[in-house]
C-alpha positions in Angstrom: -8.6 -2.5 19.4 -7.0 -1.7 16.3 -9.9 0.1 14.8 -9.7 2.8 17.4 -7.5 5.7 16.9 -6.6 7.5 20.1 -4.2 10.1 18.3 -4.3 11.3 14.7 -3.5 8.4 12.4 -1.0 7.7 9.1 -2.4 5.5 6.8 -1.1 5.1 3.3 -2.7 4.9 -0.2 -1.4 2.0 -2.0 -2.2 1.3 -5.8 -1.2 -0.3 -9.3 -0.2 3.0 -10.8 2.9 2.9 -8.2 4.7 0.4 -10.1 2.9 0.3 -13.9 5.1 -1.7 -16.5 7.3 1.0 -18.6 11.2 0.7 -19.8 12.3 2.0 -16.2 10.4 -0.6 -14.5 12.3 -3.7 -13.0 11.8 -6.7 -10.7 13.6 -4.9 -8.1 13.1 -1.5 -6.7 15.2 1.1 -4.6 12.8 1.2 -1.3 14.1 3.2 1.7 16.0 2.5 3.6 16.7 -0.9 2.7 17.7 -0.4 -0.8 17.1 -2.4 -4.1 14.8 -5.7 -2.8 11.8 -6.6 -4.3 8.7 -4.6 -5.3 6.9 -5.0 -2.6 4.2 -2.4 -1.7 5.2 0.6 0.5 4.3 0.3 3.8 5.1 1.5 7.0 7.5 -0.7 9.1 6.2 -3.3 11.4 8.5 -3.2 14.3 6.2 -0.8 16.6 3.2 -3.9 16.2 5.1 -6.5 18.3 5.7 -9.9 17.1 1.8 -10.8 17.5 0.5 -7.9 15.4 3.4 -7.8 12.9 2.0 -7.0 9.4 -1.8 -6.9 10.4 -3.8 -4.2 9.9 -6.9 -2.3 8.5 -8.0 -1.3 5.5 -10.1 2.0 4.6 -13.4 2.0 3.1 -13.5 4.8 0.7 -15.8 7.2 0.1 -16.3 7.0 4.5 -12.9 7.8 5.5 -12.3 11.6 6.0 -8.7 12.9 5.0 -7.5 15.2 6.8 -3.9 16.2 4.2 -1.4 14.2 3.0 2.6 14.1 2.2 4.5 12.2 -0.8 6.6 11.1 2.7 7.4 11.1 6.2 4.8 13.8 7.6 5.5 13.3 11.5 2.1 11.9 11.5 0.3 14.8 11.8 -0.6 17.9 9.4 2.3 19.9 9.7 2.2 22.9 7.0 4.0 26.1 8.0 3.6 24.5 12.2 7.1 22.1 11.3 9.0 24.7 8.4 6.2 22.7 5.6 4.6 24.9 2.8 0.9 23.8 2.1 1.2 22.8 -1.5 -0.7 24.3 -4.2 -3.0 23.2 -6.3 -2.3 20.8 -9.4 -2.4 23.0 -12.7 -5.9 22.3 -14.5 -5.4 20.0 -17.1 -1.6 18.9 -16.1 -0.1 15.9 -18.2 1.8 14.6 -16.1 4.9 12.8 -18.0 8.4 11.4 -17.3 9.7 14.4 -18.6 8.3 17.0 -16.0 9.0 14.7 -12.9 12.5 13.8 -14.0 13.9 17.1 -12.2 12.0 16.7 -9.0 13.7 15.5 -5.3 12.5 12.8 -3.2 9.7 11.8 -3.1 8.6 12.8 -6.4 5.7 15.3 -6.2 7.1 18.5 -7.0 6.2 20.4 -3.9 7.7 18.4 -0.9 4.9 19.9 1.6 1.5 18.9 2.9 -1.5 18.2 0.4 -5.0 19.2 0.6 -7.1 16.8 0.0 -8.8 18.0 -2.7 -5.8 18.2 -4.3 -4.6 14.2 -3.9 -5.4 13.5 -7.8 -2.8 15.7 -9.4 -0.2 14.8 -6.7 -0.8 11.0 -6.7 -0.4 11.0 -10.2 2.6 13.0 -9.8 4.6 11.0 -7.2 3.7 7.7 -9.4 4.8 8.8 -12.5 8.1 9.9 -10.2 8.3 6.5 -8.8 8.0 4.4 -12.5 11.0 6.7 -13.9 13.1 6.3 -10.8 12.1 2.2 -10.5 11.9 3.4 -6.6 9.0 3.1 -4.4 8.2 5.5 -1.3 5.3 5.8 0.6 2.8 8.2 0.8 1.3 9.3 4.2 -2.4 10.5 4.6 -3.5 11.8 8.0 -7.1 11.2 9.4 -8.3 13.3 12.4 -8.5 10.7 15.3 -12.3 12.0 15.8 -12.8 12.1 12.0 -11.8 8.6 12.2 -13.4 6.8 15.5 -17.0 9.0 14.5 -16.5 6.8 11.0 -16.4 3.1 12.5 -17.5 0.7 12.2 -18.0 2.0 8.2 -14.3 3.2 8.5 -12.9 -0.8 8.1 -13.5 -2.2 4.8 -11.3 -5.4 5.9 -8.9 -6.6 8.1 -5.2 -7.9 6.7 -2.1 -9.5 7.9 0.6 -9.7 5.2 1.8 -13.3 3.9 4.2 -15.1 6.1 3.1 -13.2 8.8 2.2 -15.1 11.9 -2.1 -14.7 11.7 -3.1 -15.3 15.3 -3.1 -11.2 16.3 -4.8 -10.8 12.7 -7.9 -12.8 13.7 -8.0 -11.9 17.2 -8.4 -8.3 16.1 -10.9 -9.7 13.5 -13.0 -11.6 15.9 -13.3 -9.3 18.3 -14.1 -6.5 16.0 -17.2 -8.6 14.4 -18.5 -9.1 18.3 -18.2 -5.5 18.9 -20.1 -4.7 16.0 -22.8 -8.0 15.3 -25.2 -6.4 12.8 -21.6 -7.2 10.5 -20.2 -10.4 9.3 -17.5 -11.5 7.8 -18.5 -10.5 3.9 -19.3 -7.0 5.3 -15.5 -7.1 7.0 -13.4 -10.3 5.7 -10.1 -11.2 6.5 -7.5 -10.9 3.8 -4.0 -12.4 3.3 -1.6 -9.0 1.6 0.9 -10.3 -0.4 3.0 -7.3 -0.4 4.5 -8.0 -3.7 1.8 -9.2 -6.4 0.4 -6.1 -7.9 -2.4 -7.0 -9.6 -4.5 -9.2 -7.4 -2.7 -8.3 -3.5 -5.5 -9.2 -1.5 -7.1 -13.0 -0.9 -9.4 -14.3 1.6 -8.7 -16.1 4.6 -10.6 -19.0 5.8 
């Protein structure tokens, strides 16, 4: 059942702002570690799903799903701060402006801290690691960890849809789908649809499949 965590769980948060139009932006990014290819949203890899569940997955309903921190990168998959040689990250500066010219010294991946975020502080960092990725024309994903408890106490609210990426085989996709509708019946399909990602339009990603 893909909608049930049984450790803590990476998730990402994807959005426009990652690759806005500006003079650095291009039709191809650097993406890690396959280098310059398309702009494709950055997700985690596949290859753990197995061929039936390649590219499907679920996506969060905010304003239900609780955060437990968050990394401009790799974070193990867990909250690690000072546990795996990670500072906690400080607070964003109140009233930060947040311009080419202040993330243009920072490393990989762009946030200006490197360690684990609060989640109260996810504004000023998300803004910061965007701004990072437009001026570098490189795209890295974020992960967010949810609390495994946090997380299977949420559903079935948790699952604003269910998505397999385009040219993906669909079959695991609507399995998944199905079952999860039968599991839950006061829910249908406009409460939980099934969407088609395609991982490199950035203004409308997300379309219904019938």
């Amino acid at each position: 059942m893909m909608w049930i965590a049984s450790k803590d769980m990476s998730t990402s948060l994807i959005y426009a702002a990652q690759h806005a139009p500006s003079e650095f932006t291009h039709d191809e990014c650097y993406i890690h570690p396959k280098g310059m290819m398309p702009c494709e949203h950055p997700l985690f890899r596949d290859e753990n799903a197995g061929l039936r569940y390649s590219g499907s997955g679920v996506i969060l309903k905010p304003g239900v799903t609780r955060i437990a921190c968050g990394k401009a990168g790799d974070s193990g998959g867990e909250c690690g701060g000072m546990k795996w040689g990670r500072a906690i990250c400080p607070g964003v500066p109140p009233g930060e402006v947040v311009t080419f010219e202040l993330v243009a010294p920072w490393d990989v991946n762009g946030d200006g801290c490197g360690g684990d975020w609060r989640p109260e502080d996810f504004p000023g960092y998300l803004e910061r690691q965007a701004k990072w990725q437009v001026l570098n024309n490189r795209l890295e994903h974020n992960e967010i960890i949810i609390e495994s408890m946090e997380w299977n106490d949420a559903v079935p609210a948790l699952v604003d849809a269910f998505f397999v990426k385009k040219g993906h085989d669909q079959d695991g996709a609507r399995e998944q789908h199905r079952k999860f509708l039968a599991e839950y019946p006061t829910l249908d399909e406009v409460d939980v649809p099934l969407l088609e990602l395609d991982v490199v339009e950035w203004e409308n990603p997300l379309t219904p499949i019938r």
